[in-house]
N, C-alpha and C positions, 0 to 999 in steps of 0.2 A: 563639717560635711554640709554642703549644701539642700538646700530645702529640695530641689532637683533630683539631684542625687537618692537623698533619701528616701524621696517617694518612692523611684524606680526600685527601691529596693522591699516597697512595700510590694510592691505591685508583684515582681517577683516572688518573694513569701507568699503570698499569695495564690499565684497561681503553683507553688509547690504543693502549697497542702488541697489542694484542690487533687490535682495528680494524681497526691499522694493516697487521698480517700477515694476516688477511682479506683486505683490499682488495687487499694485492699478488699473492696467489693467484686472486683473482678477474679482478686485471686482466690477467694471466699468462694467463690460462684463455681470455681474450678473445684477447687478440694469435693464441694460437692459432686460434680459431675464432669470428669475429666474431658470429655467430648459434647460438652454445652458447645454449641457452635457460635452460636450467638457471642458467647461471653470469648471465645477463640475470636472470632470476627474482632469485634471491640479493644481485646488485647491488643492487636495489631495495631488497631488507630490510636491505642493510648501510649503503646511505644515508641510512634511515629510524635507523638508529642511532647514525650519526655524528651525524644532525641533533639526539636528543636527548642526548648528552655533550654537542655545543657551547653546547646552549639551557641547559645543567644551568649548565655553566664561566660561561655567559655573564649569570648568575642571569638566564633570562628578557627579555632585552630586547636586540629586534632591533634597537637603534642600537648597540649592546655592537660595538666592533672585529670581533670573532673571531664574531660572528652574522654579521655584514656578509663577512663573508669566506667563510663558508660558502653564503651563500644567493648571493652573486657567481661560487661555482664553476660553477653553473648557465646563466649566461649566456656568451653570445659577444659579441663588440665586432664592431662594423662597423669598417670605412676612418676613420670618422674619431673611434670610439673610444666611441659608442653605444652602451650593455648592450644587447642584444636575448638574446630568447629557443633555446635549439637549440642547444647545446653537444654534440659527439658525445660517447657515452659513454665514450670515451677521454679527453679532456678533462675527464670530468668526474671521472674516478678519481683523475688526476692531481692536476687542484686540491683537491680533498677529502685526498689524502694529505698535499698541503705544507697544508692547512689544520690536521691533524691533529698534523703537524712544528710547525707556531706555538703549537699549546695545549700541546703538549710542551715546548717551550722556551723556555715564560714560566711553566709550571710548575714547572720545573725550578730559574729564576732566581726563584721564590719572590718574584714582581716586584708590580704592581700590574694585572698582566694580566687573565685571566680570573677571575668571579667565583664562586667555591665557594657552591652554592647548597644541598641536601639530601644526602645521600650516597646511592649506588645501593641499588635493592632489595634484601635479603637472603632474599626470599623462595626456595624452593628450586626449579629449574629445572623447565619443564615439562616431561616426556619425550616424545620426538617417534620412537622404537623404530620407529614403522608408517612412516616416510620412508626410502627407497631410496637415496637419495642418502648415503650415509655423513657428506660434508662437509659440505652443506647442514644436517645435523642440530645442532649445534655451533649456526649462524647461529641456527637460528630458534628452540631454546632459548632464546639468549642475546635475542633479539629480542620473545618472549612476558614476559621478566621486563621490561624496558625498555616495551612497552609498558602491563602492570598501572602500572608504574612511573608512566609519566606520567600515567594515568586515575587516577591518587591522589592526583598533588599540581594534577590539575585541567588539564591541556595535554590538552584532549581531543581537537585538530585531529592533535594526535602520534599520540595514543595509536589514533587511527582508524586512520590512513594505516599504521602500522607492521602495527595487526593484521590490513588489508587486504594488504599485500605478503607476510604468512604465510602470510595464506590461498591467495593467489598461487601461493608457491613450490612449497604442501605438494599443490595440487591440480595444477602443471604438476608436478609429481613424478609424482604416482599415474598422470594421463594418458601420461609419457612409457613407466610400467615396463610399461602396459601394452600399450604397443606403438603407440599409437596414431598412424591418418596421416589424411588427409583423407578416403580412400578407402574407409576404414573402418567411417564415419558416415553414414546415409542423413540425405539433406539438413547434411553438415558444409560448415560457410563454406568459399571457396575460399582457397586459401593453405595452409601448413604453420603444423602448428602456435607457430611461432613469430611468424605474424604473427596469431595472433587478438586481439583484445582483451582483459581481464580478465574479460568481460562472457560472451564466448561462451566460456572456458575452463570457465570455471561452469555454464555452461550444457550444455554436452557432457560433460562431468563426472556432471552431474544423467541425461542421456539415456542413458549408456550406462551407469549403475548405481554407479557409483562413490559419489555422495553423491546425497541424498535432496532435499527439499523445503527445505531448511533455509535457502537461501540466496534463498529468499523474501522473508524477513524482514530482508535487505540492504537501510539505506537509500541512495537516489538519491546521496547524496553521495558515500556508500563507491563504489558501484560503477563513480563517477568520478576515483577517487581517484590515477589516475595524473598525470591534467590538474593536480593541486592540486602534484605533487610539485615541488621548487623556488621553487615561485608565491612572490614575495615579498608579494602582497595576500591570499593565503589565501580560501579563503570560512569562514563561520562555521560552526562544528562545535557541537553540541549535546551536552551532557552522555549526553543519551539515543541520540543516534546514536552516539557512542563503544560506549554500551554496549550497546547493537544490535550492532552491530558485533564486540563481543567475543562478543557469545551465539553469534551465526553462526557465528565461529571454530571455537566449543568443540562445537557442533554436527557439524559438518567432522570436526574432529577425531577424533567418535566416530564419525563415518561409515566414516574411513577407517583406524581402528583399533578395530572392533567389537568385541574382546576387552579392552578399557581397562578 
């Protein structure tokens, strides 16, 4: 094995178990409090990162074992053993961790497992200081390099979905610290806010001053992009919506860190 090689394989290991202690604190966080929004929020972007290790391990190709394994964590079986759609998000932590245990232990076994496709970005972390959430900050660091990541080697359907579930996290952050409830908002949807949308998170976000006009410029895909999460058919993502999509980010961003 080459010294190369090897490394990449640390590198990877690495960023498994990394993941992997994410996930279990996230899903710790749920057991406690089923409608933790936050730790909902977070789950998304840490799914959105598990899916690009596995596409990375898996070089790109959804017949790959370990692609097939991941995008199966999504489903539920009927009676007589049916993938359907609706896996509770309990389920779905679970299977993504033992899917995580499989790329670990065919890494490990230096086998003919997963395939070593680019190594991770070494670009330096985006700082995310303007987010309240202390722990959440780590995630979506790590989730902004992972996404440039795939918008370079060209997975743009990734690279969308991950920088829309930042966008996600980093606006039901600013929403929650500032206290916000339903009541609060002239004409706010009915519900808490953990049952809004992605759609009207942004949108009340924008109403009550937090961020500006920025998310105008959202395309229709992105701001669907929940629907897409798991899809094993995907819809087609454009180069240009990816990158739409990052601009809104970085827009966001300075919205909700105006001293940047």
């Amino acid at each position: 094995m080459s010294e190369s090689f090897e490394a990449q394989i640390h590198i990877y290991l690495a960023q498994i178990d990394r993941l992997r202690r994410t996930g279990t604190r996230l899903r710790d966080s749920l057991l406690g409090d089923a409608s933790n929004e936050m730790a909902l929020a977070a789950m998304r972007v840490w799914q959105e990162q598990c899916g690009i290790v596995i596409n990375q391990l898996s070089g790109g190709s959804k017949a790959h074992w370990l692609a097939r394994q991941f995008s199966e964590a999504f489903l539920m079986r009927s009676a007589s053993g049916e993938a359907m759609p609706g896996a509770t998000t309990e389920e779905i932590v679970a299977r993504l961790l033992d899917v995580l245990d499989q790329a670990r232990a065919s890494l490990s076994r230096q086998d003919a497992g997963p395939v070593l496709s680019t190594s991770p970005s070494e670009a330096a972390p985006r700082r995310f200081e303007f987010v309240h959430n202390v722990e959440l900050r780590a995630v979506v660091e790590q989730a902004y390099i992972d996404s440039r990541h795939a918008f370079e080697q060209k997975e743009f359907a990734v690279a969308l979905r991950t920088a829309c579930g930042i966008l996600e996290a980093i606006v039901t952050d600013a929403l929650q610290h500032k206290g916000l409830s339903r009541t609060e908002v002239t004409d706010a949807p009915p519900g808490e806010l953990a049952d809004w949308s992605f759609e009207t998170r942004l949108a009340v976000a924008e109403k009550v001053g937090l961020i500006r006009g920025g998310c105008a410029r959202l395309p229709e895909i992105a701001r669907k992009y929940r629907d897409e999460m798991g899809s094993a058919s995907g819809t087609a993502v454009t180069e240009r919506d990816a990158q739409r999509t990052a601009q809104v980010l970085n827009v966001v961003m300075r919205d909700l860190n105006p001293g940047r």
